[in-house]
N, C-alpha and C positions, 0 to 999 in steps of 0.2 A: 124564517122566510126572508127572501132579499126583496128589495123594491128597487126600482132604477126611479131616478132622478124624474124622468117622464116614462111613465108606467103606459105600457101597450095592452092590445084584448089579452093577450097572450099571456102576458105575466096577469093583469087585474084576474084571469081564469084562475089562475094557479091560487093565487092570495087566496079569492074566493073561495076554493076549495078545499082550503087547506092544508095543499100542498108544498115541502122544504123543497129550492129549486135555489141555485145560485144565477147570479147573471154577468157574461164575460163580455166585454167589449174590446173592439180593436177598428183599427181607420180602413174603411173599404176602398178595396181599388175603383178610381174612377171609369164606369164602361167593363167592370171586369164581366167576365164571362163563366168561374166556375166558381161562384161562391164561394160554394161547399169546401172545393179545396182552398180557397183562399183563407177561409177563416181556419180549417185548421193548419196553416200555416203558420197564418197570424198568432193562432191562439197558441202555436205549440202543440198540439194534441193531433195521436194518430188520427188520418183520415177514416178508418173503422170508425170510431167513437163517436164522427160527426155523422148526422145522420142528416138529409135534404127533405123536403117534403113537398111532391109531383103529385099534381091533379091528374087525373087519368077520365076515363069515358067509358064506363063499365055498361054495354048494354044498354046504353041511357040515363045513367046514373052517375052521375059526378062523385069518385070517389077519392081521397088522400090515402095515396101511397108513402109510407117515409121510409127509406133506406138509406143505408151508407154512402156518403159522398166519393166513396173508392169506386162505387159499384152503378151498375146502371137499372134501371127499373125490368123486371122481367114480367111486360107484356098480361103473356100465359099464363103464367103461375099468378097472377093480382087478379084476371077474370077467375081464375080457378078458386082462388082464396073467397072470391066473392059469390061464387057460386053460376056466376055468368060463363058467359062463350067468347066474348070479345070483348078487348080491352083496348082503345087507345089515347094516346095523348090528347088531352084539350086546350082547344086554343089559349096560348096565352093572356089575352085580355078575356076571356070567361074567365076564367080562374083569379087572374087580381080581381073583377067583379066579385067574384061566388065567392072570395075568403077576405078580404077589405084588404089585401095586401099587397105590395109590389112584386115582380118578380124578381128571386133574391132574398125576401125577406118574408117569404111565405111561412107562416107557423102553420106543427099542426095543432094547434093550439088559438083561440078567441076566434075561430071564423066570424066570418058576417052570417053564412049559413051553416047550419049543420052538413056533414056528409058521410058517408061512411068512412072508417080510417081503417085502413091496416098497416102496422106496424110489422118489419123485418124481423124475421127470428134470431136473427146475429145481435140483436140488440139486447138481448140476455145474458149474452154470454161476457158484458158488465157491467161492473155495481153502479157506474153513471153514465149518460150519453149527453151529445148535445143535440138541439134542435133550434133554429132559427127564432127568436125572440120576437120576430115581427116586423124585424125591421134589419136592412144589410148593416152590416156590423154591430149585431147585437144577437147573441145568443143566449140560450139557458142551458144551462146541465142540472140533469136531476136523474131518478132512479127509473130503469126503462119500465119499471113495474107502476109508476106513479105517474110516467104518459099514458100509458095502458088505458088506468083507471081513469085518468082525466078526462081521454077523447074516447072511449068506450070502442076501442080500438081493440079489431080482430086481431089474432099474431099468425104472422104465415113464410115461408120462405119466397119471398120477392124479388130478392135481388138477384143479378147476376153478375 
């Protein structure tokens, strides 16, 4: 298992658990705006691979969507995966509230509260991903079957 220097929920979840996860750091653009691709620029690594993680509003229910930072959240298919009728975006200041995180540095990983997760189906198709560490420029890679288990995370097609 890796540690960072100053260990976040995200990573102390993983330790806790268990769970083999690396952790890659790189300098975040000041004011940037697409994370997701910025870290896998930074990091080297196909934008597939990197995976983002969007609070969404499922019927009343605060849920964590994480998909490819290539791809955009699809709506329909996140209510559907969840069993509701309507899905949308939640305000950004509920969601740094609801997860103790900035936006940007969202994990779906150490929330402050629980919520439901669902996990992208493209995220299987390899042996590591990354997700947001907790914090903008700071990420984890680990095994998408070992998010899964971590955040009790449904798997569904979401992205689009």
């Amino acid at each position: 298992m890796s540690r960072t220097p100053r260990a976040t929920p995200a990573t102390a979840a993983l330790d806790a658990a268990g769970i083999h996860f690396a952790v890659l750091t790189y300098a975040p653009v000041p004011r940037g705006r697409s994370y997701g691709v910025e870290a896998a620029t930074a990091l080297g690594v196909p934008a597939a691979r990197v995976f983002k993680t969007l609070i969404a509003d499922v019927d009343g229910t605060l849920t964590v969507a994480v998909v490819p930072v290539s791809s955009t959240l699809a709506l329909k298919a996140l209510a559907a995966a969840c069993g509701g009728k309507r899905a949308v975006m939640a305000d950004p200041a509920l969601a740094q509230r609801r997860t103790g995180y900035v936006i940007g540095g969202i994990s779906p990983l150490g929330q402050r509260q629980h919520s439901p997760v669902v996990v992208d189906a493209s995220s299987l198709e390899f042996d590591t991903i990354l997700v947001s560490g907790g914090r903008r420029g700071l990420e984890i890679e680990l095994a998408p079957a070992d998010l899964i288990r971590a955040t009790a995370a449904a798997v569904a097609m979401i992205a689009a």
